[in-house]
N, C-alpha and C positions, 0 to 999 in steps of 0.2 A: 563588857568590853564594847568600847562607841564603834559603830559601822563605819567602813570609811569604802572609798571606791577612787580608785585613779583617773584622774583628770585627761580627755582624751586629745590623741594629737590634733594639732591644727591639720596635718597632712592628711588623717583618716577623714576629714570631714569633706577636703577636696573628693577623695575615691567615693566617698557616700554616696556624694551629689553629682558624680559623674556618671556612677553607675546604675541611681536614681533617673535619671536625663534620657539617662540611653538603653535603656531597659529594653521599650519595645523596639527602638531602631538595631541593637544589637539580636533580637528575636526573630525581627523580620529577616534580615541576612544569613542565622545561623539555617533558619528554616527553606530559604529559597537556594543558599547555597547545599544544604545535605539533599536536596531532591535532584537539584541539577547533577552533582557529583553524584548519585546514587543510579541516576538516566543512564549518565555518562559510563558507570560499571554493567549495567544489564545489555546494553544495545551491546550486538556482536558488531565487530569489524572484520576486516580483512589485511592482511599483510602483503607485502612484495609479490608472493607464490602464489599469493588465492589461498591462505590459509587461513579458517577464521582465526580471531583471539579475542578478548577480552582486556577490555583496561583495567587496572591495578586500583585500588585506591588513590594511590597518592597520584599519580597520573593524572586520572580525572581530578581530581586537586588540583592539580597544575595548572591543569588546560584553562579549569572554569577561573582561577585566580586570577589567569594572563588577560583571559577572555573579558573576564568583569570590568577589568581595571582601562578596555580597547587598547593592550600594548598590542596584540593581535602577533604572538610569535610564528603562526601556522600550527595547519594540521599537525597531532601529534601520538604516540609515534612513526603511526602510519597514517596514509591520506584518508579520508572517513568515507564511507558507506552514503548513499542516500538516506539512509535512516537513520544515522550517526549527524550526518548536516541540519536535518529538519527537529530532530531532537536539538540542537546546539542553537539553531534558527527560535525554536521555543522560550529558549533560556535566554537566550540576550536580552528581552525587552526587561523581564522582570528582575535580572541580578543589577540591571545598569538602573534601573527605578528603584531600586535599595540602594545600591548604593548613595545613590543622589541627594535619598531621602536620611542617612546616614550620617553625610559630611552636611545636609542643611540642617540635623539638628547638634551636630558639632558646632556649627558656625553659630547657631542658634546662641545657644550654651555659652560660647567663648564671649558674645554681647550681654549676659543674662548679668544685670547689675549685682543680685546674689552672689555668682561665682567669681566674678571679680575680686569680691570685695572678700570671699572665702580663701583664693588665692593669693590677694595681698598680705590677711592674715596669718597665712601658714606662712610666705615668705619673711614677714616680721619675723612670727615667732624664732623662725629658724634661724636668722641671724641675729638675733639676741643668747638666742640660746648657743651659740658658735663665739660668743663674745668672748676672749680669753685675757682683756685689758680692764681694770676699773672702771666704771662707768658710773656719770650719776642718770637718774630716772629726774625726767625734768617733767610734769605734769600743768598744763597750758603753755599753749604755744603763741600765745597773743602780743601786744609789743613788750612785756616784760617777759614773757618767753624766749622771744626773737634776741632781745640784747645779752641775755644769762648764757645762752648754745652758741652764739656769737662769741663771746667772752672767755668760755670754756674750752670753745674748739681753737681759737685763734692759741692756744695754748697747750693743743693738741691733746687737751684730756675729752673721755669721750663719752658721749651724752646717748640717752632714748630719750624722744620725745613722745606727751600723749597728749592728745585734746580732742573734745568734740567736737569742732566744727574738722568735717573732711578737707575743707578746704586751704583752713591754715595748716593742714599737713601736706598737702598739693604744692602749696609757696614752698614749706621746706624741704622738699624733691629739687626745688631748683633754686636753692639756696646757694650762694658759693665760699663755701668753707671748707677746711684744711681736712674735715676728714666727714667722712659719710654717717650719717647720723639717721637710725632707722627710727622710723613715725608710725604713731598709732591714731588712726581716727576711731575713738571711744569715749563715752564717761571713763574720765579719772578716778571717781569717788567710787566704781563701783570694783570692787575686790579681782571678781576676776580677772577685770583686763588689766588692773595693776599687775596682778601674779605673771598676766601674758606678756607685758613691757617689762620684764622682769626684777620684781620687786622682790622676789626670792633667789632669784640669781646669785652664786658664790660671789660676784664678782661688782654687784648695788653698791657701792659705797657711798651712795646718800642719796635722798631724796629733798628735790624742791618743789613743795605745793606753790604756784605763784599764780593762779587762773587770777579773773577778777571779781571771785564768787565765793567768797567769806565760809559760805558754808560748804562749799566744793572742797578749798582747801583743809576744813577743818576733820573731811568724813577721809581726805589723801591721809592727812596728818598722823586720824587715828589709827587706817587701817597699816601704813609703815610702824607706827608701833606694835601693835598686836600681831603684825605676821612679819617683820623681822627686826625685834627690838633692838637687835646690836646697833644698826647703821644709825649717823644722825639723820636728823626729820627741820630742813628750813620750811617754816610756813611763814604768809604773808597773812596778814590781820589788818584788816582796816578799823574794827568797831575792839573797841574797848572788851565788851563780852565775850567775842569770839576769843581775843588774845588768853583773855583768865583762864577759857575753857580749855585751851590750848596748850597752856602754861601745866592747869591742872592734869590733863593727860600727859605729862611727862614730852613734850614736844622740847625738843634741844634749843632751838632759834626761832624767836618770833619776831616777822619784822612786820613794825607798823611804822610806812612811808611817813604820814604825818607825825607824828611822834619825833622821826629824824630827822624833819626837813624844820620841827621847830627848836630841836636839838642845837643842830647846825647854827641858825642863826644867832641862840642865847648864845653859842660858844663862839663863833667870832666877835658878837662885842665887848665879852666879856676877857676870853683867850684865845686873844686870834693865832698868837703861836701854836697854843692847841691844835685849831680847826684847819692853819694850811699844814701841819703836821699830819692828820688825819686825812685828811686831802690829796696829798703829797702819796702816802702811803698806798692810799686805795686808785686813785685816779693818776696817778703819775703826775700832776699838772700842780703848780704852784697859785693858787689865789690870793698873794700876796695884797694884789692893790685892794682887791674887794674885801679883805679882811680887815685892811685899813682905814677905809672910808666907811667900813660897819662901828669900828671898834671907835670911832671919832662919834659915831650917830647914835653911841649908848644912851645919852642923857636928853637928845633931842626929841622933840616930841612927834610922834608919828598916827599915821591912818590906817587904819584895816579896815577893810571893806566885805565883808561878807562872813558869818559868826556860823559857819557851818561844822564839819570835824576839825578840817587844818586851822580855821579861824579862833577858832574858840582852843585848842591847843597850842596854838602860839600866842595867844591871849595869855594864855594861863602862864605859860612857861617862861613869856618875858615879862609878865609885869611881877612875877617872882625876881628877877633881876633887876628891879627899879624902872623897867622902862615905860612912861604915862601913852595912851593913847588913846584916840578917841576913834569908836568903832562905830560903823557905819553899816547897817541889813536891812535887805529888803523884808524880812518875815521874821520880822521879831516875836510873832505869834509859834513860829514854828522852832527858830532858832534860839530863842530866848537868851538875846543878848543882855551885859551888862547894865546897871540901871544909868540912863542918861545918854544910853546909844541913840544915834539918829536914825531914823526910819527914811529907804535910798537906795539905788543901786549903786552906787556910788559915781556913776558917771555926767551928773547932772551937776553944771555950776553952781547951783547953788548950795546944795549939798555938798560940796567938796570945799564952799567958803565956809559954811558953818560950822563943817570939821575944821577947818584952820590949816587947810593947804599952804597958803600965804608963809606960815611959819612953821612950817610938817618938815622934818628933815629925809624921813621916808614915808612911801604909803606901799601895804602891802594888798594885792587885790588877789583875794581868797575864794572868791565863787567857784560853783561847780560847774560854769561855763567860759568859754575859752574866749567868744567875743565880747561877752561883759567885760571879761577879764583886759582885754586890751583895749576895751573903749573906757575903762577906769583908768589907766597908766596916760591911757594917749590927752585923755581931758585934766587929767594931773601936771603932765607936766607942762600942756599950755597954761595955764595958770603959776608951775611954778619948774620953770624948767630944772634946775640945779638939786630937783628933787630925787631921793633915792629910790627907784623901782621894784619891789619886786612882785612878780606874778608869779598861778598857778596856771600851769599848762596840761590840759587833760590829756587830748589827743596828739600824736605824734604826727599826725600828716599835718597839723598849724604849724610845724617848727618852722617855716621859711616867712610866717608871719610872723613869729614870735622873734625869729632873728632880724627883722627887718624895722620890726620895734626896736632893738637897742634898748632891751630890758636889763636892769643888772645882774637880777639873781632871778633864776627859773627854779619854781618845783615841778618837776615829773616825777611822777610818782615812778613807774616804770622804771624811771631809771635808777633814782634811789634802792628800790627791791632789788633789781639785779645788779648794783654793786653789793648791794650788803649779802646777799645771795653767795654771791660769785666770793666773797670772800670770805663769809663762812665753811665752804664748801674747801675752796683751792687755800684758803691760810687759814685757818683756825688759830693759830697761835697770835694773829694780828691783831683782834679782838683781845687776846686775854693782854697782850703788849701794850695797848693801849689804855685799858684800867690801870695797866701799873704806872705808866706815864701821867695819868690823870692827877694823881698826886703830888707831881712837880709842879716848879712856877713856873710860867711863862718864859720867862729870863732862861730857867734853864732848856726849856724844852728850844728855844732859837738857838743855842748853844749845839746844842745835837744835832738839829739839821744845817748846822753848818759846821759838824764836823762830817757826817755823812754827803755833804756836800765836796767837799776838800778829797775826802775819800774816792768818790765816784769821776771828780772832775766833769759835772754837770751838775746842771739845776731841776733835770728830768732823771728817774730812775724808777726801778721796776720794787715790787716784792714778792716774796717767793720761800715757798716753804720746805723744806728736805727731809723725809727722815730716813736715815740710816738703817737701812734693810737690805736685801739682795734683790730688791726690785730698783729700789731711786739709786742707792748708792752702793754695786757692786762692789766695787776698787774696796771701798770702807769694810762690807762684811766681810770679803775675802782674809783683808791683812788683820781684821780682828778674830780671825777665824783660825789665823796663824798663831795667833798670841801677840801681834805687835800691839803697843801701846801709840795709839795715836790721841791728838792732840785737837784743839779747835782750829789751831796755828797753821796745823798743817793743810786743813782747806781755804785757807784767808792768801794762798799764797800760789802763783802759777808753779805746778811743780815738773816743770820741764825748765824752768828757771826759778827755782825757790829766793831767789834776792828778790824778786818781783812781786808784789802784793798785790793782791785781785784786787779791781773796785767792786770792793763790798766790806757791808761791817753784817756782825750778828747782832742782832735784836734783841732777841729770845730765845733759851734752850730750856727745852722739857724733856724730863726723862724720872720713870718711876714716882712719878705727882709731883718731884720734885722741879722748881723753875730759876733758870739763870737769868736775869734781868741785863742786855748791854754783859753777853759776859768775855772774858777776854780770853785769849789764844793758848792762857794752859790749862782752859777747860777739856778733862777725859772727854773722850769720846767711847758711845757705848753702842749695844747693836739698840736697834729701835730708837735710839734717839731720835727727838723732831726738833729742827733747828729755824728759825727766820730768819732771811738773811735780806736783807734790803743796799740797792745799789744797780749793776748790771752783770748779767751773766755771759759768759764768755767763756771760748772756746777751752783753757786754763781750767778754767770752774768745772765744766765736763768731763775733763781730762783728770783732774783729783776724784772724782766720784767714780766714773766708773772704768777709767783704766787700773788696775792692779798695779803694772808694770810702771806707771807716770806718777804713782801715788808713791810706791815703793823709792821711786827714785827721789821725789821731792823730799820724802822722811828721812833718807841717807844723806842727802844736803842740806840738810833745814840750819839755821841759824836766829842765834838768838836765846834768850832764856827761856823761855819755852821749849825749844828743843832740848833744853837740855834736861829737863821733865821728862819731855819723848821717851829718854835714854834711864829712865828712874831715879831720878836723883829727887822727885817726891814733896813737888810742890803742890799745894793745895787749889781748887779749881775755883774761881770766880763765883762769885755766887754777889 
């Protein structure tokens, strides 16, 4: 039978260290105070009469306690003796020098960078461990950190954050978001202070490795499988290697920025209705024109400038789609560009004529440097203004450069991870919604965001995932609790006026492996079911989930053939 031993509190380690600290200062006190209070019992007094007496224990207690601390209450209970005065004359110098020495090594203590840093720890632990809400464990708190707990909170689901540097957990003390989000400064990758952020928590429902340390994320990845398999595990992969390894550990979601951001691009020139569908969904925001002015630049010939990861993957991934370029690196010894690439930074004219800027419909500037990267665009389009831009932008404190540029398409990586993060995490169903779309055409998929369009009665809308439990959608579990039969119908509709139709469509329903694709209003509804629903939510929408009494009423006035399902009459459900 394997040994085991319980894990001890963060709080025992505070008393350890207090009691460790104050050992001798609490020695010195117990021992100056039982001699003084011992004086204090032997020296005779006198009372009122001229009778002698003797002080009590606790008395001399008293006196010396009052005495020590100079509240100076008076002689007690009778007025003292000469030898009772000089005996108490004795005591003062050495109880008030303990003590002194007592609160300077409190005070000590309370500066001592250890106890701090033991104190903040028990304080984590203990509010993680108080968590009674889902939470995910977000591991690096860097600028893809910062956008993901931004992202999450603004949404009111609630986050631990952990990272080694103490100081990006210092920024998120004074962060301002919607809810309080306790920080760990630690290694991520090291088990236990995963365990201490808690990774075994009832209440992890997922972990995001996102540091920008490949093999940091890969040792978060594996320890969230091995010590609580159920939760999903998003990790971030930059190199090809680390992804497979990752892959091969059974990691649920693996995002590699570059991979996405040269995704992106093959899918707007080839289906741009795809790519602001996708767009649309994840970022709320329509990139209508830039998808237009990509999907016109499929055939024209373009510049890439640096054959590094992003370089040499959108290399690959467009000229799979027919598009010619000609590629431009300073270290073709390192990078081992294409055969007939030019040797450049790409920011020198003449290099920029040889590539054939003159007639380039885009150039993309791919270094792993931010001012390369804008003195490539900015000598680009002197030469050819009407050129299409896109850079790579590393660091987030350039953005007021990179905006100033008037670039058209930005990769940040950061940002990329923490949308595709954020929405593995908050929609899971949006992903799997989106392979099944991948197989429409174009034509059709414009078609549905402009019926979702029509629907919402805007060009901006949210998405948003529900499942049907007694935590997201009370109202729901209740009256299936009853036995009623409800319907898809009856949440598509405000049910405090059921003639009223929410702005929103459903997407996707899953339930029991099985999935509704776009399904329509006389889909059952079951407990556990998880639903997408894309549009806006609203007051209406709230009020079908988790009032009982708002839901029940809208089901007693529902109209329509769907409702009439409601009632049994045993129509079969969308699929």
């Amino acid at each position: 039978m394997p040994l085991t031993h319980s894990r001890p509190n963060p709080g025992d380690h505070v008393i350890f260290l207090v009691m460790r600290r104050m050992r001798a200062p609490l020695i010195v006190m117990i021992v100056i105070t039982a001699i003084s209070v011992l004086g204090m019992v032997l020296i005779p007094g006198v009372d009122e009469q001229g009778r002698p007496y003797h002080m009590s224990f606790f008395e001399a207690f008293y006196f010396i306690s009052f005495m020590t601390t100079t509240i100076g209450f008076g002689e007690i209970p009778h007025a003292f003796t000469p030898e009772q005065r000089f005996w108490v004359t004795l005591c003062i110098y050495p109880t008030v020098i303990g003590w002194l020495y007592a609160f300077g090594s409190i005070l000590s203590l309370m500066q001592d960078e250890g106890f701090k840093r033991t104190l903040f720890h028990a304080a984590f632990a203990r509010h993680v461990r108080n968590l009674t809400d889902a939470f995910c464990l977000v591991c690096g708190y860097g600028a893809t950190g910062q956008l993901l707990v931004e992202r999450m909170t603004r949404e009111y689901r609630q986050c631990v954050v952990i990272d080694i540097d103490q100081d990006a957990i210092n920024e998120l003390v004074m962060e301002d978001l919607n809810l309080f989000v306790p920080g760990l400064g630690a290694d991520a990758a090291d088990s236990e202070h995963l365990i201490k952020a808690g990774l075994k928590h009832p209440n992890c429902a997922a972990v995001a490795a996102v540091t920008n340390d490949d093999r940091a994320n890969l040792k978060v990845a594996m320890n969230a499988r091995l010590l609580h398999p159920d939760i999903p595990v998003v990790a971030r992969a930059d190199h090809d290697e680390t992804a497979a390894n990752m892959r091969a550990f059974g990691v649920h979601h693996v995002i590699n920025p570059y991979a996405i951001f040269a995704e992106d691009i093959a899918e707007a020139m080839r289906m741009p209705a795809h790519f602001r569908f996708r767009a649309r969904l994840m970022e709320g925001n329509d990139p209508a024109e830039l998808a237009e002015r990509l999907a016109l630049l499929a055939d024209a010939p373009w510049i890439l400038c640096g054959f590094g990861r992003l370089g040499r993957l959108i290399h690959e991934r467009l000229a799979g789609e027919g598009v010619r370029f000609a590629v431009v690196d300073a270290f073709p010894e390192r990078n081992h560009p294409p055969e007939g690439a030019i040797v450049g930074r790409g920011m020198e004219e003449s290099t920029l004529r040889e590539a054939g800027i003159e007639r380039a419909g885009g150039i993309i500037a791919a270094t792993d440097d931010d001012m390369d990267n804008l003195s490539i665009i900015l000598a680009a389009r002197r030469l050819n203004p009407g050129v299409f831009t896109i850079a790579r932008q590393m660091r987030r404190a350039n953005q007021a450069m990179f905006d100033a540029a008037r670039i058209d398409m930005i990769m940040q990586c950061n940002r990329l991870v923490a949308r595709n993060a954020h929405s593995w995490i908050a929609t899971p169903l949006l992903h799997d919604f989106a392979d099944g779309i991948a197989r429409l055409s174009d034509r059709t998929v414009e078609r549905l965001m402009k019926r979702i369009a029509n629907k919402t009665s805007s060009d901006t809308f949210e998405t948003w995932q529900a499942r049907l439990d007694g935590r997201e959608a009370p109202a729901v579990e209740t009256m299936l609790a009853q036995g009623a039969e409800l319907r898809l119908g009856h949440l598509m509709r405000d049910p405090w006026r059921p003639a009223e139709a929410l702005p929103q469509i459903a997407l996707l329903a899953e339930h029991a492996g099985r999935e509704w694709v776009l399904p329509g209003p006389s889909l059952p509804l079951h407990r556990d079911m998880n639903i997408l629903f894309c549009g806006r939510q609203t007051t209406g929408w709230r009020a079908a989930i988790r009032q009982p009494e708002a839901l029940a009423w809208g089901v007693a006035h529902a109209e329509g053939d769907w409702a009439g399902v409601a009632a049994g009459e045993g129509a079969s459900p969308s699929s």
